[in-house]
C-alpha positions in Angstrom: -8.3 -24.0 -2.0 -9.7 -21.1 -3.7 -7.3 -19.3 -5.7 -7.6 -16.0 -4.0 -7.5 -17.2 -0.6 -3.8 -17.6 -2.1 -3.2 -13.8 -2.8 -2.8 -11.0 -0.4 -2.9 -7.3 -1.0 0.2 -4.7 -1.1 -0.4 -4.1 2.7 -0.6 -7.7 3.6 2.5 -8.8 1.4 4.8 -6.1 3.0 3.3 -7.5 6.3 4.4 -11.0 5.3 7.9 -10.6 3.4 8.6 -8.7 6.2 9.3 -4.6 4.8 7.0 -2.0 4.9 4.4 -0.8 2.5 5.9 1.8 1.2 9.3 -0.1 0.5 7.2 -2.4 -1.5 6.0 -0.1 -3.7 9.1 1.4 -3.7 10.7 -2.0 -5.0 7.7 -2.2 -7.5 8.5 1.1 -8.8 12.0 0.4 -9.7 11.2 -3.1 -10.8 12.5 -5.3 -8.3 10.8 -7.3 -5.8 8.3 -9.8 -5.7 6.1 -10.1 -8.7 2.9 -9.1 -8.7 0.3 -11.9 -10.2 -3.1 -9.6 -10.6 -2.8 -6.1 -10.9 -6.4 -3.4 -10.6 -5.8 0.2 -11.5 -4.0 0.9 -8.5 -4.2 -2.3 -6.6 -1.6 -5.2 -6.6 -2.1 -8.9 -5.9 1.1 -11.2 -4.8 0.6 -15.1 -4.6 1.9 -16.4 -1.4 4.0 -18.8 -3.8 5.9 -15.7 -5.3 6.3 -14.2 -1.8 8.1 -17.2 -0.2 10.1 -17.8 -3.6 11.3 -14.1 -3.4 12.8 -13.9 0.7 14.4 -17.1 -0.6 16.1 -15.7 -3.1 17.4 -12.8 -0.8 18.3 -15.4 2.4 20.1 -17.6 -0.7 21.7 -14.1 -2.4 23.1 -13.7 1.4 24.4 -16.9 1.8 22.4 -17.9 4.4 20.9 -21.5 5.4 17.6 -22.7 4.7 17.5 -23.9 8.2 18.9 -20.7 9.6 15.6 -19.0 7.3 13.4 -21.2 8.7 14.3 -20.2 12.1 14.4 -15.9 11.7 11.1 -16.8 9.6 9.4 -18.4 12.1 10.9 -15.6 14.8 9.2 -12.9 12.9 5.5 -14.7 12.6 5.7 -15.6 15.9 6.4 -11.5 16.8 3.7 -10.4 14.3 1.0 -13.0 15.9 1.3 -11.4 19.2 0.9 -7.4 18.2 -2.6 -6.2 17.1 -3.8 -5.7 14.0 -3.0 -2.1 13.7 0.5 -2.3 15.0 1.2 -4.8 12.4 2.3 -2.0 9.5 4.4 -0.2 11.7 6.8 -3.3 12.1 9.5 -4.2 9.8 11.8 -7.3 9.9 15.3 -5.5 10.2 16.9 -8.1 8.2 14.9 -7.9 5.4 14.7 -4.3 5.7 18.4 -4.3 4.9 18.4 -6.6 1.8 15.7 -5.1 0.3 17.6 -1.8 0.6 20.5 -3.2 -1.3 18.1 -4.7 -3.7 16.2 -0.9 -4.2 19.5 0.8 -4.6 21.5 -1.7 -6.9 18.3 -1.5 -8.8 17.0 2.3 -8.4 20.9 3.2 -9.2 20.4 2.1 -12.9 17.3 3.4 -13.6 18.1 7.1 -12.1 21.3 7.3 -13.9 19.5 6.5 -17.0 17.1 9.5 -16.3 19.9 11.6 -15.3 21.8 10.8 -19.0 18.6 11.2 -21.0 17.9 14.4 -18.8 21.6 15.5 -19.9 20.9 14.6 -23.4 17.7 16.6 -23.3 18.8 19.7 -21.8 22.2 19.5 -24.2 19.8 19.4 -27.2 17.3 22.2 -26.0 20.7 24.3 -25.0 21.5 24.3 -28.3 18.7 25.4 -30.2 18.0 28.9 -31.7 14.5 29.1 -30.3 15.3 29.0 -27.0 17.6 31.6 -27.7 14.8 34.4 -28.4 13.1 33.4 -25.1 
């Protein structure tokens, strides 16, 4: 098979994990999620290998069965097969929905308390400088 046959874009991951777009990038941003194999300027490109290795990963960190995943997996294609192509983006698997949400804000936690130190650290050092003072 050709090897991009194999990828699908940001839109069409979301679509396929199961989350919306914007929670994808949102994951991306934070650096969790599923990893991105090509990447153009703005565009990202997930292998379908990656994709099924991550929601395994969050049905396994649940402590849920692979035959139990197989089943909701199977439940959800089935529901995205029957809605046009449009609706498609506007539908979000609520179970993944909530996993990935712990994922973004175990993850997002970290990385926005270590803005809000270096922030701190900042705004202590410019505090006490005498230039500031005379403006």
């Amino acid at each position: 098979m050709f090897p991009l046959k194999r990828m699908l874009s940001m839109r069409e991951a979301a679509e396929y994990v199961g989350i919306t777009p914007r929670r994808l990038r949102s994951l991306r941003l934070v650096g969790a999620g599923p990893h991105a194999a090509m990447r153009h300027a703005r565009k990202a490109m997930f292998r379908i290998e990656d994709l099924d290795e991550y929601v395994d990963g969050l049905y396994r960190r649940a402590n849920i069965s692979h035959t139990e995943q197989a089943r909701q997996r199977t439940e959800w294609r089935g529901r995205l097969a029957a809605l046009p192509d449009d609706a498609r983006a506007r539908l979000s698997d609520s179970f993944m929905q909530i996993v990935t949400r712990d994922e973004l804000l175990e993850k997002g936690a970290n990385r926005g308390f270590r803005v809000l130190f270096l922030g701190g650290l900042c705004l202590i050092f410019l505090s006490h400088t005498p230039l500031i003072w005379r403006l």
